[in-house]
N, CA, C and O atoms as a GROMACS GRO file, in nm:
protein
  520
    1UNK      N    1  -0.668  -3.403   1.329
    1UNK     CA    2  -0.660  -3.363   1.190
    1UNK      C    3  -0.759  -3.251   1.160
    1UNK      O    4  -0.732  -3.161   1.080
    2UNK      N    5  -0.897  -3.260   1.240
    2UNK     CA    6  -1.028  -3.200   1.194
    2UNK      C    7  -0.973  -3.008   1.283
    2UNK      O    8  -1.024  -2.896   1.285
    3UNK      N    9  -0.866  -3.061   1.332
    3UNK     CA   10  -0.848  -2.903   1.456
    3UNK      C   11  -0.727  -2.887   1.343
    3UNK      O   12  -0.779  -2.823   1.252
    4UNK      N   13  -0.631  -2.907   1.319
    4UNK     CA   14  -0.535  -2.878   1.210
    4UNK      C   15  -0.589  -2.776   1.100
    4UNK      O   16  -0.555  -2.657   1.097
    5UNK      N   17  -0.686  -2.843   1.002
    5UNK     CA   18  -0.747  -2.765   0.917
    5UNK      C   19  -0.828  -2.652   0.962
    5UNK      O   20  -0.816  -2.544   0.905
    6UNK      N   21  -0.907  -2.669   1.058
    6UNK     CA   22  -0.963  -2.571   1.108
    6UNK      C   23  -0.822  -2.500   1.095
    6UNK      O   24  -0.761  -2.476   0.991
    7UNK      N   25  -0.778  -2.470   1.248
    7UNK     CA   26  -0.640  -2.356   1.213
    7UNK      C   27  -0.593  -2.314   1.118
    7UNK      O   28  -0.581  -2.192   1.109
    8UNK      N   29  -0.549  -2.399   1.014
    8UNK     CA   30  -0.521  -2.357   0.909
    8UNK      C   31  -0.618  -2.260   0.818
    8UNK      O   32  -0.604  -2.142   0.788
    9UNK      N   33  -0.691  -2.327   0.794
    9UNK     CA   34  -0.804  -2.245   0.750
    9UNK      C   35  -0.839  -2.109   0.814
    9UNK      O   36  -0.836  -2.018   0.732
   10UNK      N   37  -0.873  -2.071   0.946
   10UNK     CA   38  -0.872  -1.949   1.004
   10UNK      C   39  -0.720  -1.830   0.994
   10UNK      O   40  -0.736  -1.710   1.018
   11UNK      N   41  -0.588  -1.886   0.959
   11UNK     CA   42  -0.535  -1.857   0.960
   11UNK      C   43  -0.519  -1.780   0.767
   11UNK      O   44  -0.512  -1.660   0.738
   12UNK      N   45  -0.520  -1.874   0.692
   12UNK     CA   46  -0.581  -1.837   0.575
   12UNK      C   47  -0.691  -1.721   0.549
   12UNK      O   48  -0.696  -1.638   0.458
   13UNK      N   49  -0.753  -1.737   0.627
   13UNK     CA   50  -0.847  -1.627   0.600
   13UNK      C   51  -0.819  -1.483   0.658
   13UNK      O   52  -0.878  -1.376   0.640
   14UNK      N   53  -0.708  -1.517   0.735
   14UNK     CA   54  -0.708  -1.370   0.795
   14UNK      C   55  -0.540  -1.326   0.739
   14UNK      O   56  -0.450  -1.266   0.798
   15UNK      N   57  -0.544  -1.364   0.646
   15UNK     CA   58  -0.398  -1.296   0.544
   15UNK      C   59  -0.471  -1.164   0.485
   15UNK      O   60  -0.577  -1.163   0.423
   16UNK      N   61  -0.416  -1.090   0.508
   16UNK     CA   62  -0.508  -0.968   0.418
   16UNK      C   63  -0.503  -0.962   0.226
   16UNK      O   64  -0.408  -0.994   0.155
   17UNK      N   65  -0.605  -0.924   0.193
   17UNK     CA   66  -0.630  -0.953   0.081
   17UNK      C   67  -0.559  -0.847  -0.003
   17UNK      O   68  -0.609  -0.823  -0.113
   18UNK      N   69  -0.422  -0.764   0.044
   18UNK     CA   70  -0.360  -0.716  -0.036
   18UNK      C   71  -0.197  -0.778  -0.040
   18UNK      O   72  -0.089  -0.732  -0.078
   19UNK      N   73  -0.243  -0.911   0.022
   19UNK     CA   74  -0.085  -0.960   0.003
   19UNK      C   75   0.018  -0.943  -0.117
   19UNK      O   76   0.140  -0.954  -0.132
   20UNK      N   77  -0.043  -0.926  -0.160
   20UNK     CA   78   0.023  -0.935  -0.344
   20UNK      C   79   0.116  -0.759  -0.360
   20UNK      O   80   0.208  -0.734  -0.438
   21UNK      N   81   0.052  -0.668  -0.263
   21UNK     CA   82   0.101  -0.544  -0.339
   21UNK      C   83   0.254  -0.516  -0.233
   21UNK      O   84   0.264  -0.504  -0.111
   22UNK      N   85   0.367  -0.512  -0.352
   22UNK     CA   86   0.469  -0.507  -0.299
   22UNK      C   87   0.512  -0.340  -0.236
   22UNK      O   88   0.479  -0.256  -0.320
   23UNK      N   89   0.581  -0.271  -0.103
   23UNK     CA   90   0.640  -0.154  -0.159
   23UNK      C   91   0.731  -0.118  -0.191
   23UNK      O   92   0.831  -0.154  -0.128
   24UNK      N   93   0.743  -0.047  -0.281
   24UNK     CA   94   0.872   0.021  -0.369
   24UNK      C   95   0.892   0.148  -0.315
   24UNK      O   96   1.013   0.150  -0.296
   25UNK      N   97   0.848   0.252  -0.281
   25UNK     CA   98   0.867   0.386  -0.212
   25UNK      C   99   0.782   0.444  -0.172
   25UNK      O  100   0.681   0.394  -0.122
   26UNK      N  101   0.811   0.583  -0.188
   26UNK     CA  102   0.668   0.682  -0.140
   26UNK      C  103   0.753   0.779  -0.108
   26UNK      O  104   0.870   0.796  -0.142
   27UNK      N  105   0.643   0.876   0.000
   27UNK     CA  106   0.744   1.009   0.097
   27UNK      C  107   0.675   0.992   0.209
   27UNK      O  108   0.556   0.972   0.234
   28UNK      N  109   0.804   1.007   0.294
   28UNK     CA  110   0.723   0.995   0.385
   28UNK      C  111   0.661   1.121   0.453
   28UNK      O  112   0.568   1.123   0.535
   29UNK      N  113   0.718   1.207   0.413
   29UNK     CA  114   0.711   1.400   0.423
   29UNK      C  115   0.508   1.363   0.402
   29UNK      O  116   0.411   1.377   0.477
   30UNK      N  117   0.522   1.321   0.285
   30UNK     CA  118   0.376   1.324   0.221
   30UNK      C  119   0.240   1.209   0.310
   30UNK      O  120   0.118   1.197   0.296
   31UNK      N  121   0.327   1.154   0.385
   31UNK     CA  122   0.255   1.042   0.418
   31UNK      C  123   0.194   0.928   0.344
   31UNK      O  124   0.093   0.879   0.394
   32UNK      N  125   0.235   0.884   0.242
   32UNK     CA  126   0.218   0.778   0.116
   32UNK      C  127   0.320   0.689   0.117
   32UNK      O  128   0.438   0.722   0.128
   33UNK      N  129   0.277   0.567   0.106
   33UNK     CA  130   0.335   0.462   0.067
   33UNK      C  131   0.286   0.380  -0.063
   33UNK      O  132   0.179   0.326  -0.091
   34UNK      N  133   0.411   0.392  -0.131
   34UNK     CA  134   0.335   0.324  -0.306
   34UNK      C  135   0.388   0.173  -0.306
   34UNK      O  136   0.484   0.114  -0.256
   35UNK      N  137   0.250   0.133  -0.406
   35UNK     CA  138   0.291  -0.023  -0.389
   35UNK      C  139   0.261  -0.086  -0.540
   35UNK      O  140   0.178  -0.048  -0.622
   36UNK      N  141   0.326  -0.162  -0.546
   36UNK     CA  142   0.297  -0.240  -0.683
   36UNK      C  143   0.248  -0.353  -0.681
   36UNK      O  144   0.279  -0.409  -0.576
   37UNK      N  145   0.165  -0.436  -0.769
   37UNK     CA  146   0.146  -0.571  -0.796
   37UNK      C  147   0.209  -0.644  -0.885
   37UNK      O  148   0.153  -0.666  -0.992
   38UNK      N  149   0.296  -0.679  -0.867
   38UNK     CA  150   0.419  -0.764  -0.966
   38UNK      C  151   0.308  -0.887  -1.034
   38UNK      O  152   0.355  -0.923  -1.142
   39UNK      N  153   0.228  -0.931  -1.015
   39UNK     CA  154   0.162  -1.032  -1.091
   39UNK      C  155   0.045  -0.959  -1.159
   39UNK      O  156  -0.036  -1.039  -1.205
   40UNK      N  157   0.010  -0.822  -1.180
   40UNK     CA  158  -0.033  -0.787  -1.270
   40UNK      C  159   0.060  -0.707  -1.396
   40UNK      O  160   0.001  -0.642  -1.483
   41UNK      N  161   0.230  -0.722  -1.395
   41UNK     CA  162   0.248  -0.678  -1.532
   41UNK      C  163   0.233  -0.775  -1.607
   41UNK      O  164   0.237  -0.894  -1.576
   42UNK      N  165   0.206  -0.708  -1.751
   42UNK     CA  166   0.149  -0.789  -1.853
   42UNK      C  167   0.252  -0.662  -2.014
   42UNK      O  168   0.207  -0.554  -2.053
   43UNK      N  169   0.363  -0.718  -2.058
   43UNK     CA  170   0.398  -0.653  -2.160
   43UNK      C  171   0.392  -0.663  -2.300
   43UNK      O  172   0.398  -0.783  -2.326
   44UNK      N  173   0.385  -0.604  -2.391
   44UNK     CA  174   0.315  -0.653  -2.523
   44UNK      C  175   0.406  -0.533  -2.610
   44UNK      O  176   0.358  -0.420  -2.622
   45UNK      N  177   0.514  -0.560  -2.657
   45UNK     CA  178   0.647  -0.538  -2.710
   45UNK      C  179   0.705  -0.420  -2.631
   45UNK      O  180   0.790  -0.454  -2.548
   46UNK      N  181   0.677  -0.288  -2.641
   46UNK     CA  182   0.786  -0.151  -2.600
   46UNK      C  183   0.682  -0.115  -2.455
   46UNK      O  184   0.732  -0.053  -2.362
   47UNK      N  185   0.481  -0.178  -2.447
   47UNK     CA  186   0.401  -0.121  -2.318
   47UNK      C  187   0.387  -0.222  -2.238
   47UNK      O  188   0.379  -0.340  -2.271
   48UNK      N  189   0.385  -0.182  -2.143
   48UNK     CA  190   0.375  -0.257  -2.004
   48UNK      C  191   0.315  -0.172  -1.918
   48UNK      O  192   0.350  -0.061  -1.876
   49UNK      N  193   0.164  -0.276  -1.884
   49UNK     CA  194   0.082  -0.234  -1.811
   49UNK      C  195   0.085  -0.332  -1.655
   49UNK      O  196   0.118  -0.447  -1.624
   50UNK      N  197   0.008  -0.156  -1.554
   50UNK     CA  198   0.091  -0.270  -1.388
   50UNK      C  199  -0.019  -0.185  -1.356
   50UNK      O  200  -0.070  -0.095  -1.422
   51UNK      N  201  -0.058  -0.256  -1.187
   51UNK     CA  202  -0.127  -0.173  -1.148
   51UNK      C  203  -0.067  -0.158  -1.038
   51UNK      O  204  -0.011  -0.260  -0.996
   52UNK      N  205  -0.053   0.011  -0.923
   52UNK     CA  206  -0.034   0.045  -0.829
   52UNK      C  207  -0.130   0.055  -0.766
   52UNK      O  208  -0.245   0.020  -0.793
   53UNK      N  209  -0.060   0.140  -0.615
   53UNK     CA  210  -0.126   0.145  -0.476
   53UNK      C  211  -0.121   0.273  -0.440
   53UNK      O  212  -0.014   0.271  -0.379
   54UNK      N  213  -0.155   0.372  -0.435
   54UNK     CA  214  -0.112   0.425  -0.296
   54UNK      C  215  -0.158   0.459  -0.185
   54UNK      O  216  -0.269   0.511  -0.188
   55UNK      N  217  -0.104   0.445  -0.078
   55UNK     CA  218  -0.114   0.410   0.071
   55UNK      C  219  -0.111   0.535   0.166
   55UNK      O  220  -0.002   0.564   0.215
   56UNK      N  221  -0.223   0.612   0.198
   56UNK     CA  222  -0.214   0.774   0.240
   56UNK      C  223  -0.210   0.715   0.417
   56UNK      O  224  -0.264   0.617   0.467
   57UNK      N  225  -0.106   0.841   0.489
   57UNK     CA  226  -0.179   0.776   0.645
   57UNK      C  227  -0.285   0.895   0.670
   57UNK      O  228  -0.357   0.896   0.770
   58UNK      N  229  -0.289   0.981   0.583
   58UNK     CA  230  -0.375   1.097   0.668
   58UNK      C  231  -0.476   1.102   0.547
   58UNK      O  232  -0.465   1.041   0.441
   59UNK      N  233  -0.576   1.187   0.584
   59UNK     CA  234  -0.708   1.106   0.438
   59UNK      C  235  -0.633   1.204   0.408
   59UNK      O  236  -0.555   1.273   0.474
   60UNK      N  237  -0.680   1.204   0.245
   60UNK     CA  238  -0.705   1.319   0.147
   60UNK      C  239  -0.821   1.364   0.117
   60UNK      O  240  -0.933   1.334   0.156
   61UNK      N  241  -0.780   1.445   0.040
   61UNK     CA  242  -0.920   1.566   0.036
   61UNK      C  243  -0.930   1.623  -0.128
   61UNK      O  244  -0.857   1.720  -0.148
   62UNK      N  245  -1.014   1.574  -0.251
   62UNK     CA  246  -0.988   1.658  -0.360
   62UNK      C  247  -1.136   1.623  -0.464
   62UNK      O  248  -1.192   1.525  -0.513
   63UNK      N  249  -1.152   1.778  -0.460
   63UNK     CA  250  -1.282   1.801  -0.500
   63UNK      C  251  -1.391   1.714  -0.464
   63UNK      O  252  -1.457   1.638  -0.535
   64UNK      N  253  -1.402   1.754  -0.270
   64UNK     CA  254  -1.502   1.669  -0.192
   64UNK      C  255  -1.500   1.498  -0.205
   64UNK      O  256  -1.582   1.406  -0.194
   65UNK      N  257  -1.380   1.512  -0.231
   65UNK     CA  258  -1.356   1.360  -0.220
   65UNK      C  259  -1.249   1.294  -0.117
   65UNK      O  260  -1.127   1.282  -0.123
   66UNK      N  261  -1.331   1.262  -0.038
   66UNK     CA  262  -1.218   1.241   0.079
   66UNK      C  263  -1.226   1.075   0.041
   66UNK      O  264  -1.310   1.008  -0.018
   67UNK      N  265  -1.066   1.035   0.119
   67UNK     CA  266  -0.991   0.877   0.019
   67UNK      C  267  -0.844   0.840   0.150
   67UNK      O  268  -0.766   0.907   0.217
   68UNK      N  269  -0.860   0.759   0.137
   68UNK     CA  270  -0.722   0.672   0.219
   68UNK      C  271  -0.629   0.602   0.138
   68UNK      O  272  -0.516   0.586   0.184
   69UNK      N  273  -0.655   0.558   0.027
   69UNK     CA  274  -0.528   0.534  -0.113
   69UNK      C  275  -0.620   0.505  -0.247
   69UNK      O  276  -0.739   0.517  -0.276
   70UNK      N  277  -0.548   0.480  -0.285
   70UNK     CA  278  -0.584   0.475  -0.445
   70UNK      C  279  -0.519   0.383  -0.562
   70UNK      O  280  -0.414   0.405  -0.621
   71UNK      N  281  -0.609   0.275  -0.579
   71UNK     CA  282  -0.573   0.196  -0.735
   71UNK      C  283  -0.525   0.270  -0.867
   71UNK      O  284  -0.593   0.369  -0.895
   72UNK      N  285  -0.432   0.244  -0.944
   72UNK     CA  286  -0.440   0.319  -1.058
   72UNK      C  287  -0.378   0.216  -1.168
   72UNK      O  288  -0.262   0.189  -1.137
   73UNK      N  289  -0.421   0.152  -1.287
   73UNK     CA  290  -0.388   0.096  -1.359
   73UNK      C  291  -0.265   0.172  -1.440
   73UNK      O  292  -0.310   0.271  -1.497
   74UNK      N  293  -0.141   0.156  -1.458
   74UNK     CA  294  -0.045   0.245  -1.551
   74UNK      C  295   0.001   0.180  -1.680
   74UNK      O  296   0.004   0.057  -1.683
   75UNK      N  297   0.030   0.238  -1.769
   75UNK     CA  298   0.126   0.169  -1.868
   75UNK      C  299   0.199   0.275  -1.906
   75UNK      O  300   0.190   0.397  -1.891
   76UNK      N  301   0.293   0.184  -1.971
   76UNK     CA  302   0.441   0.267  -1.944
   76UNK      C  303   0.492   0.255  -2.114
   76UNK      O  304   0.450   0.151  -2.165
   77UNK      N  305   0.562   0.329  -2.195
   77UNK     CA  306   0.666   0.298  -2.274
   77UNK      C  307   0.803   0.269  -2.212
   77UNK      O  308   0.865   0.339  -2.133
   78UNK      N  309   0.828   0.179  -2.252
   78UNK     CA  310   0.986   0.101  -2.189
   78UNK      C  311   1.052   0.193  -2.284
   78UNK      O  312   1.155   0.235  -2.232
   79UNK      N  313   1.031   0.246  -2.414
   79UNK     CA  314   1.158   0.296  -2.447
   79UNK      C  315   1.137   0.421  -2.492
   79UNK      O  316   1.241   0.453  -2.550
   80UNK      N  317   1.036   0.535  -2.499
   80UNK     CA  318   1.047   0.607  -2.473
   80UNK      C  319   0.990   0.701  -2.340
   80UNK      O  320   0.937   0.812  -2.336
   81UNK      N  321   1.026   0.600  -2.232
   81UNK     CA  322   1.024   0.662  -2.062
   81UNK      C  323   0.902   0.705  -2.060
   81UNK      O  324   0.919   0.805  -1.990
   82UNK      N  325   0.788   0.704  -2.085
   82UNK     CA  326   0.661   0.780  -2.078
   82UNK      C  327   0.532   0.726  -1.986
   82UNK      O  328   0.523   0.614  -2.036
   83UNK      N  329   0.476   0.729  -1.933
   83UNK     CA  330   0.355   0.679  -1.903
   83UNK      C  331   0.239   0.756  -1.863
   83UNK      O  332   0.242   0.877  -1.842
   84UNK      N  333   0.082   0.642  -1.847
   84UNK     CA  334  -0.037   0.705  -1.856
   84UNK      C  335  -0.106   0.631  -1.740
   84UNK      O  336  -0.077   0.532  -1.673
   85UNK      N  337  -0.184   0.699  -1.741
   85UNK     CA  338  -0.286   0.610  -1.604
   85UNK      C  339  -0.391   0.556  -1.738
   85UNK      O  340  -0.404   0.622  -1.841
   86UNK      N  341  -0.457   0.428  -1.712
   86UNK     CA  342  -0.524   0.414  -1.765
   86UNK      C  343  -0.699   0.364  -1.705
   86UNK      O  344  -0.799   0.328  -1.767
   87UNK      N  345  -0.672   0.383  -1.568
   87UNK     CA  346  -0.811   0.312  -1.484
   87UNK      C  347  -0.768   0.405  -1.356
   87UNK      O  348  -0.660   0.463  -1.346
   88UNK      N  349  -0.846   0.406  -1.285
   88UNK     CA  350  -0.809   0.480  -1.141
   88UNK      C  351  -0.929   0.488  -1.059
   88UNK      O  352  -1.041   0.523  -1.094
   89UNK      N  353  -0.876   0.441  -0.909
   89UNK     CA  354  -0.989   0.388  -0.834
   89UNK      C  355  -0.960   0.482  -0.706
   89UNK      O  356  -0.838   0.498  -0.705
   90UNK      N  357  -1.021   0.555  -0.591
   90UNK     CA  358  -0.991   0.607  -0.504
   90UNK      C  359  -1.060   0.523  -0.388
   90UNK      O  360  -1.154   0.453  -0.427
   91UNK      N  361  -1.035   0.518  -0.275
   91UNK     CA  362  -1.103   0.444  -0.155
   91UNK      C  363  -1.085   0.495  -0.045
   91UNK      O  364  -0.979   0.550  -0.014
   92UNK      N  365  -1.199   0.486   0.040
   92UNK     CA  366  -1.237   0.565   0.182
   92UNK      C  367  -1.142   0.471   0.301
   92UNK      O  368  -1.142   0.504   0.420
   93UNK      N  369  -1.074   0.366   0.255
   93UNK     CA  370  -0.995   0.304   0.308
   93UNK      C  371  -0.866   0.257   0.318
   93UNK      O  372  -0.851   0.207   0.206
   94UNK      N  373  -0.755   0.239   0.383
   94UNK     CA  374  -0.642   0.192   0.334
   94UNK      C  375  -0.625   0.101   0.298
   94UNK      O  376  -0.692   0.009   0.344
   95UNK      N  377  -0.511   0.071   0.183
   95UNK     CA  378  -0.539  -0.056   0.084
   95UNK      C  379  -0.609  -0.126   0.011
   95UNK      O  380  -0.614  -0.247  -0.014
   96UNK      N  381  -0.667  -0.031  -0.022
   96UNK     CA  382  -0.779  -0.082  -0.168
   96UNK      C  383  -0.919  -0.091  -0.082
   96UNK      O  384  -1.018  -0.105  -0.154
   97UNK      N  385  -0.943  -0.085   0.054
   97UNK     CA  386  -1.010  -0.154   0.128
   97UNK      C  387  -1.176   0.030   0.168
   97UNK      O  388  -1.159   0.151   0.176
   98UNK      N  389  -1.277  -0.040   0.178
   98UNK     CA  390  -1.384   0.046   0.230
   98UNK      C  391  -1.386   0.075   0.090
   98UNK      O  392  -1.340   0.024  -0.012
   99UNK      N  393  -1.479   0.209   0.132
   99UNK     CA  394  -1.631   0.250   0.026
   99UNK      C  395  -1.518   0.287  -0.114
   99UNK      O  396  -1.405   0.329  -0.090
  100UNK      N  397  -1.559   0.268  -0.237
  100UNK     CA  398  -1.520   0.359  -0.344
  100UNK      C  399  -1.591   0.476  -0.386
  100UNK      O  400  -1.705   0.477  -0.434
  101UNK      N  401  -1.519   0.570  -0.365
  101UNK     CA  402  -1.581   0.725  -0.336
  101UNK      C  403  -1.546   0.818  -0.503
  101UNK      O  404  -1.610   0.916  -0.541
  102UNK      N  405  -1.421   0.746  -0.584
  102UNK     CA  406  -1.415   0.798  -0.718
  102UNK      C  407  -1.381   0.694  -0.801
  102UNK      O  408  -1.325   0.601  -0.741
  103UNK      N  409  -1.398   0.676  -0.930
  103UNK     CA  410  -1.383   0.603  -1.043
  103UNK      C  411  -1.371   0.637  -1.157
  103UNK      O  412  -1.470   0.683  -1.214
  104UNK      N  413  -1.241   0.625  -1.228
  104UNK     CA  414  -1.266   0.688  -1.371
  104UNK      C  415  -1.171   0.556  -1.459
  104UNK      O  416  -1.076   0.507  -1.398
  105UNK      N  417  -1.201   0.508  -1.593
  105UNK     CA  418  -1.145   0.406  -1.668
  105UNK      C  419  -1.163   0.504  -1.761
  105UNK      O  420  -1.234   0.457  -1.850
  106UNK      N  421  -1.127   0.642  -1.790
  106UNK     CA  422  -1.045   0.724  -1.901
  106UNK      C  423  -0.914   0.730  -1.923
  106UNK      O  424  -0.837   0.774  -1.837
  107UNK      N  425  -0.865   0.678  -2.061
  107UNK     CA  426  -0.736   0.672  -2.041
  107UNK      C  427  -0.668   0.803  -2.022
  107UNK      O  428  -0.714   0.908  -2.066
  108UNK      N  429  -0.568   0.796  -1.962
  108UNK     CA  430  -0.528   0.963  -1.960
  108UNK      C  431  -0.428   0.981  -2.075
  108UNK      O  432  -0.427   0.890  -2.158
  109UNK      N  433  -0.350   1.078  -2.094
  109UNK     CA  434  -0.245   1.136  -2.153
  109UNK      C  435  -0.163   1.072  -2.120
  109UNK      O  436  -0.167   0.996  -2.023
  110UNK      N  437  -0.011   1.099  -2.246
  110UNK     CA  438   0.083   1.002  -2.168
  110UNK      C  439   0.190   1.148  -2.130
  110UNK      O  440   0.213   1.247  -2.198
  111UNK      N  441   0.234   1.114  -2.010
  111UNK     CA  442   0.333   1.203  -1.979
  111UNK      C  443   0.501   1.157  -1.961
  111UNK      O  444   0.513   1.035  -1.969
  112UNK      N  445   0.570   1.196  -1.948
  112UNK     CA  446   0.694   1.177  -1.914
  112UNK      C  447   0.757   1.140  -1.803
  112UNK      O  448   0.732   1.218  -1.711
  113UNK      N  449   0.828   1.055  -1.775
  113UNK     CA  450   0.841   0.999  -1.622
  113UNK      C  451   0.983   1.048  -1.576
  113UNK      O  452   1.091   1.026  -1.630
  114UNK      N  453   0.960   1.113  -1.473
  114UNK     CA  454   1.100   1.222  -1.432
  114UNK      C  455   1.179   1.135  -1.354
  114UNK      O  456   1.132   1.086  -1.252
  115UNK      N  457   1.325   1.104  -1.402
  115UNK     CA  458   1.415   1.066  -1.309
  115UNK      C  459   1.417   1.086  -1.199
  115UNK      O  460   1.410   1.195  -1.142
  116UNK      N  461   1.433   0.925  -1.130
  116UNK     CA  462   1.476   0.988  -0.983
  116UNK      C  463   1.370   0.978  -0.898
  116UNK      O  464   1.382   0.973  -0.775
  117UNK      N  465   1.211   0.972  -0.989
  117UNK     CA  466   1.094   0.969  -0.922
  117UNK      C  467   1.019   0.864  -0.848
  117UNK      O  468   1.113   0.785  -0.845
  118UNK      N  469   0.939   0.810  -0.795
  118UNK     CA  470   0.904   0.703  -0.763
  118UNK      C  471   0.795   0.644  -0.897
  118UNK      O  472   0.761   0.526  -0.888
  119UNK      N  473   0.752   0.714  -0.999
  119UNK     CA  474   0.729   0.691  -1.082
  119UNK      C  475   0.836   0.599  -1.186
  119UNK      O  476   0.815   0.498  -1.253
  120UNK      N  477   0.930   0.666  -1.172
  120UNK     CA  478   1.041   0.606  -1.254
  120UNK      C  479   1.064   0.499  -1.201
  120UNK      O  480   1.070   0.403  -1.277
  121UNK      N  481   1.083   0.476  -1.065
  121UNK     CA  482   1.145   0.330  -1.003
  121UNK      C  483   1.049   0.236  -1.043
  121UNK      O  484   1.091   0.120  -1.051
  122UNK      N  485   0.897   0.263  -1.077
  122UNK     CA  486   0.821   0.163  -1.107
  122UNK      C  487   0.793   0.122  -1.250
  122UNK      O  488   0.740   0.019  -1.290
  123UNK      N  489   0.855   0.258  -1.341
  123UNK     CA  490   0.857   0.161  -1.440
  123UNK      C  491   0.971   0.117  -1.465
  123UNK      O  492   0.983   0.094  -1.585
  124UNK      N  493   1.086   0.090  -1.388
  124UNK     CA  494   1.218   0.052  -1.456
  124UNK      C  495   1.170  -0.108  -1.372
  124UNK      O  496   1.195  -0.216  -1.426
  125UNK      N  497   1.106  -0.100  -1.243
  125UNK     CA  498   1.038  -0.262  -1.200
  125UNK      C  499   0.957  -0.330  -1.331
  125UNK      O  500   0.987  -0.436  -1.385
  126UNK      N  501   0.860  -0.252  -1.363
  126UNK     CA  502   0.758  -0.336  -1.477
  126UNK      C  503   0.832  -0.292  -1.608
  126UNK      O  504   0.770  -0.320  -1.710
  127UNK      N  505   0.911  -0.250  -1.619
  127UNK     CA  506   0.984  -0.319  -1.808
  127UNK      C  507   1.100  -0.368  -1.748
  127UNK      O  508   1.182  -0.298  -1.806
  128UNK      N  509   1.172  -0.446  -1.664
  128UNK     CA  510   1.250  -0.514  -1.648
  128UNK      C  511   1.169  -0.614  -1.674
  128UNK      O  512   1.228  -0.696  -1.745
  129UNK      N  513   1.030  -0.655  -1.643
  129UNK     CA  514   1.006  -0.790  -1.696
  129UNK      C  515   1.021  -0.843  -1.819
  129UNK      O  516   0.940  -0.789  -1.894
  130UNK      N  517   1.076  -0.912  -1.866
  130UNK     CA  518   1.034  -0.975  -2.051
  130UNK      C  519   0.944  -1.070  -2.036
  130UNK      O  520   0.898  -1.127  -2.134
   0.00000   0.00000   0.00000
């Protein structure tokens, strides 16, 4: 029983701690893979806020900030198609994982979400929720 739990337990621990982020697309031209967390939308009548992933294979590079993906909190208007970043995290690692090298919790602007985009596919995922 006492070797059971053990196993179990070691096995538990080595699930990676981004199990939760689903993927929905990316390019692969670009080398990115975007990911969502379906148990962080949260909607509150026409906004719905989610947080993404994205998943670089080659670093990036922008304004001396070199990064392997990036957190970004979004919210979206469900009905007039729009959204904003509202938190945004960059990391020296893939999957949320190693040093955080940028940070900003300014909300941004809201912009328009272009058909067809991988932007769009994620908010038609987070306002399908009710």
């Amino acid at each position: 029983m006492t070797r059971l739990l053990l196993t179990t337990a070691l096995f538990l621990s080595s699930v990676p701690a981004y199990a939760e982020w689903v993927a929905v697309g990316g390019n692969q031209d670009a080398g990115v893979t975007v990911y969502i967390d379906p148990g962080t939308i949260h909607r509150t009548g026409d906004l719905v806020k989610v947080w993404h992933l994205n998943d670089f294979k080659t670093v990036q590079i922008v304004k001396g900030n070199s990064y392997l993906s990036v957190q970004a909190q979004h919210q979206y208007n469900c009905t007039e198609n729009r959204e904003r970043i509202l938190a945004l995290t960059k990391f020296s690692g893939n999957m949320g994982r190693g040093k955080v090298v940028y940070k900003n919790a300014n909300e941004g602007k809201w912009r328009p979400v272009a058909p067809g985009s991988v932007i769009h596919a994620l908010e038609k995922l987070a306002c399908s929720k009710k």
